[in-house]
C-alpha positions as CSV (number, residue, x, y, z in Angstrom):
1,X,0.0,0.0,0.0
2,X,2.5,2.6,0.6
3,X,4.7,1.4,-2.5
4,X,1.4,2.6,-4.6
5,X,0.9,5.7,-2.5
6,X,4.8,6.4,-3.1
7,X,4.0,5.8,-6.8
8,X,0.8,8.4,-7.3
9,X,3.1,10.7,-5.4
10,X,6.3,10.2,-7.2
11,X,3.8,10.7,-10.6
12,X,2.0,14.1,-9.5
13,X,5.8,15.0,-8.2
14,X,6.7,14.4,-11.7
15,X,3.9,16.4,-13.5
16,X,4.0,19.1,-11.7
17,X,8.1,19.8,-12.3
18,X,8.6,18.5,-15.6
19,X,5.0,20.4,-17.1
20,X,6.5,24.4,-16.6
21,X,9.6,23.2,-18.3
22,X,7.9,21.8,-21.7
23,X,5.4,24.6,-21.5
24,X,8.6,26.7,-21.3
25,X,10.3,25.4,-23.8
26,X,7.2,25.7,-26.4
27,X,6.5,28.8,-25.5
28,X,10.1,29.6,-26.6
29,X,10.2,27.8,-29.6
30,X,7.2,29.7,-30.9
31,X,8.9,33.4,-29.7
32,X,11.4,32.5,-32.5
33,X,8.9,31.7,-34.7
34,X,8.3,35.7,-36.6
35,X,5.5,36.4,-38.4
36,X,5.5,38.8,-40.8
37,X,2.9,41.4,-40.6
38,X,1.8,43.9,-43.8
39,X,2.5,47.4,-42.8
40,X,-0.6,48.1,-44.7
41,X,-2.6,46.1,-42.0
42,X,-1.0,48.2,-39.3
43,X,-1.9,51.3,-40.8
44,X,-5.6,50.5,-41.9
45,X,-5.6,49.4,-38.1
46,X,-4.3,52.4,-36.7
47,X,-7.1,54.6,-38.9
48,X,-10.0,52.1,-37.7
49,X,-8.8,53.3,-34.5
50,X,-8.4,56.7,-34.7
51,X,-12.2,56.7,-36.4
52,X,-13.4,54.9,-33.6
53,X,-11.9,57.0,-31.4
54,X,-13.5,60.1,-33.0
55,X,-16.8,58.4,-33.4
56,X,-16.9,57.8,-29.6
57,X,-15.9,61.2,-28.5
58,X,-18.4,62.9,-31.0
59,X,-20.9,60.3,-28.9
60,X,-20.3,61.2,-26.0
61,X,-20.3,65.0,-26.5
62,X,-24.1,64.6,-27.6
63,X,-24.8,62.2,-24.8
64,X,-23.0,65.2,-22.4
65,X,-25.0,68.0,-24.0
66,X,-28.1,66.0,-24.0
67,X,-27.5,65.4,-20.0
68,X,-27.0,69.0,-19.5
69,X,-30.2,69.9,-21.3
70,X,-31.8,67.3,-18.9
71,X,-30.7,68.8,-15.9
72,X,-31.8,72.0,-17.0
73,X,-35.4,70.7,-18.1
74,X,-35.6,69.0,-14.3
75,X,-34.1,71.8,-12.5
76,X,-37.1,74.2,-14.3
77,X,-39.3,71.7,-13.0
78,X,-38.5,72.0,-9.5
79,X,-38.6,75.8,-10.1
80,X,-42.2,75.5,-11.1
81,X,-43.7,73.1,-8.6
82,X,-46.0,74.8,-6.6
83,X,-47.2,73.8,-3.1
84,X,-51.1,73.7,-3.1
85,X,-52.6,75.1,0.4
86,X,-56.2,74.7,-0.1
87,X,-57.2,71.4,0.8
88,X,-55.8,71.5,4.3
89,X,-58.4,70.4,6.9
């Protein structure tokens, strides 16, 4: 019984210390690999993202002016509320 238990052990021992090193050495293997990328697809990439990032500020400057106008709508709203004192008993 405990030359089994010594086994399992000596097995999950083994895993666990060889696995980092093979995931290690993959993971190096593929660094050296180099893809080339099109500098084309960088650009058209980089002007994707500067549209997007115009498209988003233009959204939000509506969505800010359109909260401002909201306030000012409720804020009018409180002016005009008027306490009714005829019903009082």
């Amino acid at each position: 019984m405990v030359d089994i238990l010594n086994t399992f052990v000596a097995i999950i021992l083994s895993v666990v210390a060889l696995t980092p090193i093979f995931l290690l050495v993959i993971l190096l293997n593929r660094s050296k690999v180099r893809t080339g990328t099109d500098p084309a697809v960088i650009q058209k990439l980089e002007d994707m993202d500067a549209t997007i990032a115009s498209d988003t500020n233009t959204a939000l400057e509506q969505v800010s002016a359109k909260l401002g106008d909201f306030e000012a709508r409720i804020a009018d709203l409180e002016d005009a509320r008027v306490n009714i004192k005829g019903f009082k008993k």
